[in-house]
Jmol script that loads the backbone (N, CA, C; Angstrom):
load data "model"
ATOM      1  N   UNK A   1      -3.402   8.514 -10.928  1.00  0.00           N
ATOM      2  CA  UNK A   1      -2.159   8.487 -10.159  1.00  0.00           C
ATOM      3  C   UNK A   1      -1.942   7.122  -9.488  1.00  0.00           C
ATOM      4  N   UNK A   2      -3.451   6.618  -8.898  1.00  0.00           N
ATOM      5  CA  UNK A   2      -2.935   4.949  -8.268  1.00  0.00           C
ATOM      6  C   UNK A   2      -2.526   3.674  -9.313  1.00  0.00           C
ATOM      7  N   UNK A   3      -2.784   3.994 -10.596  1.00  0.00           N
ATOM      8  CA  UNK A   3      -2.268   3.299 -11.931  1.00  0.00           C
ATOM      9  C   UNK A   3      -1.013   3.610 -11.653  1.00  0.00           C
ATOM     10  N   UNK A   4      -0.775   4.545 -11.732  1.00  0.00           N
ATOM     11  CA  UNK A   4       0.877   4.593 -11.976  1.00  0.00           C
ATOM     12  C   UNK A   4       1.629   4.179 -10.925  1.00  0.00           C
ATOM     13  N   UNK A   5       1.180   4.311  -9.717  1.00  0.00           N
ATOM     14  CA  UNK A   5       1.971   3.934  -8.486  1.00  0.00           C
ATOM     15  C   UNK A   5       2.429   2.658  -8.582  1.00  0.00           C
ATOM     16  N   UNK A   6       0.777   2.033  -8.593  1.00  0.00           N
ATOM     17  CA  UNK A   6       1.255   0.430  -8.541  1.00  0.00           C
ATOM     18  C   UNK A   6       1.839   0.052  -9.715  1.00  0.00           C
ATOM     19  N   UNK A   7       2.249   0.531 -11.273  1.00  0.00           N
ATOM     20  CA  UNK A   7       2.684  -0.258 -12.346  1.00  0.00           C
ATOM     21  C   UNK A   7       4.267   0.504 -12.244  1.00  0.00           C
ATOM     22  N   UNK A   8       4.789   1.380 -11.437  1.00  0.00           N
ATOM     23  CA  UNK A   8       6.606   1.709 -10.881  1.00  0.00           C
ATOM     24  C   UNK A   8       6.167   0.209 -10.121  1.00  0.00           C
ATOM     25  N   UNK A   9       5.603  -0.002  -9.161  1.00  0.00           N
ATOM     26  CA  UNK A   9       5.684  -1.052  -7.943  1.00  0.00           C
ATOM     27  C   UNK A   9       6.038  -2.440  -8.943  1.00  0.00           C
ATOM     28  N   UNK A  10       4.986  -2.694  -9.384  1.00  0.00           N
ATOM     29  CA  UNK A  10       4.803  -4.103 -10.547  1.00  0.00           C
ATOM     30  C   UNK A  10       6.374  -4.208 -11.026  1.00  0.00           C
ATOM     31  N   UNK A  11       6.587  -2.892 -11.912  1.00  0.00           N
ATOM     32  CA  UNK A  11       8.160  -2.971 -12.434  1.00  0.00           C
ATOM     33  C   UNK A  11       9.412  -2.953 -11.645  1.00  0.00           C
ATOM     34  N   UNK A  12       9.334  -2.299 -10.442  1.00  0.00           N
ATOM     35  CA  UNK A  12      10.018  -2.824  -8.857  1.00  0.00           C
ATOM     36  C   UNK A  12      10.086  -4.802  -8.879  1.00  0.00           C
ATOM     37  N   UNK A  13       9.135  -4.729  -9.009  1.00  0.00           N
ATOM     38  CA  UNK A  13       9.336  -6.082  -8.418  1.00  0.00           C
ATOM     39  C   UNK A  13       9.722  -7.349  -9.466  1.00  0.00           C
ATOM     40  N   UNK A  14       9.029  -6.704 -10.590  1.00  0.00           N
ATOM     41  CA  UNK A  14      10.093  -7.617 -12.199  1.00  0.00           C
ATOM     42  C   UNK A  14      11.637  -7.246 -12.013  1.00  0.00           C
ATOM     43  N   UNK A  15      12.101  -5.670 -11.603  1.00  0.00           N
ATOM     44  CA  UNK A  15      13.303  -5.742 -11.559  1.00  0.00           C
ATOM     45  C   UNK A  15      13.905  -6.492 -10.312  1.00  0.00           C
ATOM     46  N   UNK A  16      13.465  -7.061  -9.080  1.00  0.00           N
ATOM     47  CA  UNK A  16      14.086  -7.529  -8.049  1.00  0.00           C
ATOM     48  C   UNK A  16      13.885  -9.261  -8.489  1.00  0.00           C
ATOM     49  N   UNK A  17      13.299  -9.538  -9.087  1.00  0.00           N
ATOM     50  CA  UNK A  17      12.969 -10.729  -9.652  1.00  0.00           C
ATOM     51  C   UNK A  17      14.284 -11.308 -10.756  1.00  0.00           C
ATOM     52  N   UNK A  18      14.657 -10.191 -11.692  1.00  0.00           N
ATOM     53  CA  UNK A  18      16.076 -10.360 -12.519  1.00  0.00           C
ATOM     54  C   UNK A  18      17.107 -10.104 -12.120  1.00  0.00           C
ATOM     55  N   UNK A  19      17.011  -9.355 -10.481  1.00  0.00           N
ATOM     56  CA  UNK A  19      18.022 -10.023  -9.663  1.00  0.00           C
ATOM     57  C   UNK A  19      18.213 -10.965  -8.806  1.00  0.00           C
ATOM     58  N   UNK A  20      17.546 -11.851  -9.107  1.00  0.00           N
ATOM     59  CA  UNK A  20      17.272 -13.180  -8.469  1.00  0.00           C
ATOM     60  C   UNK A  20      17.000 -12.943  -6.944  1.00  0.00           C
ATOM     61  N   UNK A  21      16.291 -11.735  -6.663  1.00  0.00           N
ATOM     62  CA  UNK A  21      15.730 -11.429  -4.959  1.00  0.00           C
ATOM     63  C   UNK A  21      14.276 -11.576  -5.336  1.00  0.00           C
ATOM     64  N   UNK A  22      13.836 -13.101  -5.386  1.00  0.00           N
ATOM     65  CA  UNK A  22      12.367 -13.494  -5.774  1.00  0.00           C
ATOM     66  C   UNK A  22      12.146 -13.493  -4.524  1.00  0.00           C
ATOM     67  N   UNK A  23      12.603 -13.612  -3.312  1.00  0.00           N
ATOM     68  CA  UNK A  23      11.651 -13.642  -1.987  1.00  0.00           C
ATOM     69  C   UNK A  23      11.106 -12.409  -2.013  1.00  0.00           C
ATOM     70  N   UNK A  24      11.920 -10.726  -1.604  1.00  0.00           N
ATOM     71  CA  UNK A  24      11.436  -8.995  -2.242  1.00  0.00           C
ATOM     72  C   UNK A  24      10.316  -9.560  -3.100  1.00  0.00           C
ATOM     73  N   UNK A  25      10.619  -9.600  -4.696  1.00  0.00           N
ATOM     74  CA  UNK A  25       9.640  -9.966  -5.482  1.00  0.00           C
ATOM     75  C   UNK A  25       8.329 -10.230  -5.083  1.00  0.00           C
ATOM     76  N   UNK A  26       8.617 -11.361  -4.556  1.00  0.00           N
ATOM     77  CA  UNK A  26       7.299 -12.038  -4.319  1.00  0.00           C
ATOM     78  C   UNK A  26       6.020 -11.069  -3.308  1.00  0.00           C
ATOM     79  N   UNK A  27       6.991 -10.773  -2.343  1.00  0.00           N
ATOM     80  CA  UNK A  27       6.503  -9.900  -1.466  1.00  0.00           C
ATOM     81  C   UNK A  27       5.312  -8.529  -1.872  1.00  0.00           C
ATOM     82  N   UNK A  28       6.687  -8.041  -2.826  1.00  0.00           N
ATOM     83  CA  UNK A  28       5.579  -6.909  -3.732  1.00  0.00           C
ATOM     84  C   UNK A  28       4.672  -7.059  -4.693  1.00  0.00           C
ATOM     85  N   UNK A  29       4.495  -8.316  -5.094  1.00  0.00           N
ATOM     86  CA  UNK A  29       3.522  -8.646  -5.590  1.00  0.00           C
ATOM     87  C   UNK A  29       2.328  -8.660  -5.076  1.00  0.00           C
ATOM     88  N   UNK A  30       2.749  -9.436  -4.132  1.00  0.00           N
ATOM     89  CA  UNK A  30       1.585  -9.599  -3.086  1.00  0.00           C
ATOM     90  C   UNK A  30       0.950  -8.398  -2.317  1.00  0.00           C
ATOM     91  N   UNK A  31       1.747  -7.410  -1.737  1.00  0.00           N
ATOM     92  CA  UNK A  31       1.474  -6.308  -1.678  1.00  0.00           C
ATOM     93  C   UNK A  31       0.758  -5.560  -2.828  1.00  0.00           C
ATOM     94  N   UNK A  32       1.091  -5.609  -3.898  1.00  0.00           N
ATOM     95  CA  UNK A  32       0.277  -4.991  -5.122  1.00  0.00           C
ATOM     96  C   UNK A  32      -1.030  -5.805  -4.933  1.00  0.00           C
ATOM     97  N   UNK A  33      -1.150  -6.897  -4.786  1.00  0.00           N
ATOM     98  CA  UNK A  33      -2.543  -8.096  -4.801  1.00  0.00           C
ATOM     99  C   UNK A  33      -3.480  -7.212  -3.605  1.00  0.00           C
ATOM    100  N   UNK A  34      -2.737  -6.402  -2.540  1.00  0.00           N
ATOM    101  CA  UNK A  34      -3.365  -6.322  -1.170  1.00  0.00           C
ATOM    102  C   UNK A  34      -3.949  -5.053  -1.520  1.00  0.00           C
ATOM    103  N   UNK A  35      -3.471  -4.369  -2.141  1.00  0.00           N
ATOM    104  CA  UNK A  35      -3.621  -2.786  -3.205  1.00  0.00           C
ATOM    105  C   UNK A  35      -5.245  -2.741  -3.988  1.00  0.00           C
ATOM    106  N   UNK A  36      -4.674  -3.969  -4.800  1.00  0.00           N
ATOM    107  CA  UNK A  36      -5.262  -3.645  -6.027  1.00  0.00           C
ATOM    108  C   UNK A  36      -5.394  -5.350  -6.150  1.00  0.00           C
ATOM    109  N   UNK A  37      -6.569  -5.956  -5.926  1.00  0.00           N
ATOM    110  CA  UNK A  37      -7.161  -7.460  -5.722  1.00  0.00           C
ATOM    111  C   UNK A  37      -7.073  -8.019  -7.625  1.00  0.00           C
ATOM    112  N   UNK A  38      -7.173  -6.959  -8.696  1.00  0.00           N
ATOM    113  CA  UNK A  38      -7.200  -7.498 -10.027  1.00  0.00           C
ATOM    114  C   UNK A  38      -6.065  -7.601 -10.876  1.00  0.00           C
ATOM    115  N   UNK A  39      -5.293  -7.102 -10.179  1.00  0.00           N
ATOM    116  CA  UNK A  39      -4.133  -6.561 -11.160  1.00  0.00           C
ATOM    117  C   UNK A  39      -3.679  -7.764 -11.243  1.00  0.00           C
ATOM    118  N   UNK A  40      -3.877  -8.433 -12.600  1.00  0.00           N
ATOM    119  CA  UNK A  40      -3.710 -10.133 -13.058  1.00  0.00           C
ATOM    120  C   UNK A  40      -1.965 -10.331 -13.280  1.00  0.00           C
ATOM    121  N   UNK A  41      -1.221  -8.705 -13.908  1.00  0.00           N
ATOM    122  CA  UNK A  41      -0.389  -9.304 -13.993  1.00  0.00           C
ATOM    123  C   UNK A  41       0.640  -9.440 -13.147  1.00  0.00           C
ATOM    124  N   UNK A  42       0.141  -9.345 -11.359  1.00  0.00           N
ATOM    125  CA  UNK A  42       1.095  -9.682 -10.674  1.00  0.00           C
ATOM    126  C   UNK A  42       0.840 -11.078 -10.297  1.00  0.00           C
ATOM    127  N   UNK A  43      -0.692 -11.806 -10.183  1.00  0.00           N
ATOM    128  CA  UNK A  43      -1.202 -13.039 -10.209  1.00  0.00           C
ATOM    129  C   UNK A  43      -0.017 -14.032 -11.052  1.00  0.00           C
ATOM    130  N   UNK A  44      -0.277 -13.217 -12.288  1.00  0.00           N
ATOM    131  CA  UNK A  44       0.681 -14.133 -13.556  1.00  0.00           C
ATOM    132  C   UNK A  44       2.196 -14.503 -13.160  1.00  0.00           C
ATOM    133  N   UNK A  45       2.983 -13.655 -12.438  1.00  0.00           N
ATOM    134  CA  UNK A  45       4.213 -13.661 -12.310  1.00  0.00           C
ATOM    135  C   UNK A  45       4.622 -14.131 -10.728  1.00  0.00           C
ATOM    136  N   UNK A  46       3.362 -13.987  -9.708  1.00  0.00           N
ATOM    137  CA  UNK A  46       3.482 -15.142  -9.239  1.00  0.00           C
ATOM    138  C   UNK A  46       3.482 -16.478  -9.598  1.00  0.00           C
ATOM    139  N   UNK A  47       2.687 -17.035 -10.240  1.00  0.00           N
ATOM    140  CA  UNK A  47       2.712 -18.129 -10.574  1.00  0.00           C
ATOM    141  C   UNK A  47       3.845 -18.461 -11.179  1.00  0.00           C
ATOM    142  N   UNK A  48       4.094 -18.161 -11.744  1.00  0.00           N
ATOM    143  CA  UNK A  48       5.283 -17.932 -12.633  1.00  0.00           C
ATOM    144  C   UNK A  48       6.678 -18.589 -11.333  1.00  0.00           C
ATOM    145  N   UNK A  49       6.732 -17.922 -10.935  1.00  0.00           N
ATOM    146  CA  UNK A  49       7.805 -18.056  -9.665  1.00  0.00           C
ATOM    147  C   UNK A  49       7.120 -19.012  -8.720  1.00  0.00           C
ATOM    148  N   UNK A  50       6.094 -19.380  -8.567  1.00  0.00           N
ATOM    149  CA  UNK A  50       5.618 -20.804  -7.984  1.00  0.00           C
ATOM    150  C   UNK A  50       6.205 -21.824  -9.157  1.00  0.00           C
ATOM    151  N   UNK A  51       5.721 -21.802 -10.171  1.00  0.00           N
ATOM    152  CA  UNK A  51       6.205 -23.032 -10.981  1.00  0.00           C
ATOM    153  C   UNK A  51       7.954 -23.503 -11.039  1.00  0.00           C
ATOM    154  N   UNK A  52       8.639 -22.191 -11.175  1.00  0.00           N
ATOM    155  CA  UNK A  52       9.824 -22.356 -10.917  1.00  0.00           C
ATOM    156  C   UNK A  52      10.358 -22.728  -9.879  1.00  0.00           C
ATOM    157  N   UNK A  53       9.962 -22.650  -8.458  1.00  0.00           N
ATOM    158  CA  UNK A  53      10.092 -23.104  -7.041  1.00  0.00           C
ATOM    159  C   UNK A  53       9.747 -24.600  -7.536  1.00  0.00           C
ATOM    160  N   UNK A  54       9.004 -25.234  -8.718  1.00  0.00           N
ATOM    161  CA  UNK A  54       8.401 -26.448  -8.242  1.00  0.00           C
ATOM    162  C   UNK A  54       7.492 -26.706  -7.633  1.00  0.00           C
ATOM    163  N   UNK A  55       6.452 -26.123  -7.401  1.00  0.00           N
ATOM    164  CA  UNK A  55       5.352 -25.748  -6.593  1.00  0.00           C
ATOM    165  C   UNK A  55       3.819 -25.320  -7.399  1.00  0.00           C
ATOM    166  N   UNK A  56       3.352 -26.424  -8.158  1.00  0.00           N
ATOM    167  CA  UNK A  56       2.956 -26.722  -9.460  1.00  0.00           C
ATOM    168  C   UNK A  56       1.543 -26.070  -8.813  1.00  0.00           C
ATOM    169  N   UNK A  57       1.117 -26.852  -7.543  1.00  0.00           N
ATOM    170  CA  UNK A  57       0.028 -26.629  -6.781  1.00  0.00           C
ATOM    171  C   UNK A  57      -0.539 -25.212  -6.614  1.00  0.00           C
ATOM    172  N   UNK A  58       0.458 -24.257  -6.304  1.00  0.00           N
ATOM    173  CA  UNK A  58      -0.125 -22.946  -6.138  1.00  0.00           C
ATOM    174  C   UNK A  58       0.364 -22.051  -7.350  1.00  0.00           C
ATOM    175  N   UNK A  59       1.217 -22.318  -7.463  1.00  0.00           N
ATOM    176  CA  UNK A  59       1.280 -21.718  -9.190  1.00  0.00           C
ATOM    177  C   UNK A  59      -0.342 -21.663  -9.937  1.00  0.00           C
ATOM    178  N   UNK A  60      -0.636 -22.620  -9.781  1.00  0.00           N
ATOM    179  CA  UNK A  60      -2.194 -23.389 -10.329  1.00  0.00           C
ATOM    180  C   UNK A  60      -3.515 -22.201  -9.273  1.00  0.00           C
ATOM    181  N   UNK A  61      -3.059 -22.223  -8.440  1.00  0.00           N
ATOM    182  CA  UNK A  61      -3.899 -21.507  -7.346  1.00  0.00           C
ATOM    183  C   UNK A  61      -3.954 -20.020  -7.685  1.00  0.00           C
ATOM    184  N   UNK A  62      -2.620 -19.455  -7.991  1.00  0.00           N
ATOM    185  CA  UNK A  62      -2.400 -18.451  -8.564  1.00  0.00           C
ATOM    186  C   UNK A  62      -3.578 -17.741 -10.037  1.00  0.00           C
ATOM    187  N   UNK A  63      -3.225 -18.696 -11.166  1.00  0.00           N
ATOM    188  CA  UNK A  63      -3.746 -18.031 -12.022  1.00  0.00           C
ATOM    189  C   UNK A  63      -5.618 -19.046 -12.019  1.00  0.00           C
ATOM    190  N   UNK A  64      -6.149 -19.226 -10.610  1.00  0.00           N
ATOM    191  CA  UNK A  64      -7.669 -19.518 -10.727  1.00  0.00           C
ATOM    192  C   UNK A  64      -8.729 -18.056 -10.351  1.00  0.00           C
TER     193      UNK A  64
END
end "model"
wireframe off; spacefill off
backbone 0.3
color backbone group
């Protein structure tokens, strides 16, 4: 059941992300990170949205 919670959450936050509300986004990512410390592919899509900010540095920080 905590699989599924957090992967509605994960897809919450890809969908607030394709509405260009990457600050939300970001947020629940991070919240998923505070959840669940492995779940890589919210790591990934932070970064992701660091690189696009221009923010090469933690993008980089992101996927170490």
């Amino acid at each position: 059941m905590r699989a599924i919670r957090l992967t509605i959450r994960f897809n919450q936050a890809w969908l607030l992300e394709q509405q260009k509300k990457i600050a939300d986004a970001t947020e629940l990512y991070k919240s998923i990170l505070t959840e669940e410390p492995t779940y890589t592919d919210a790591y990934l899509r932070l970064a992701i949205l660091a690189k696009q900010r221009g923010d090469t540095k933690r993008s980089l920080d992101y996927t170490d």
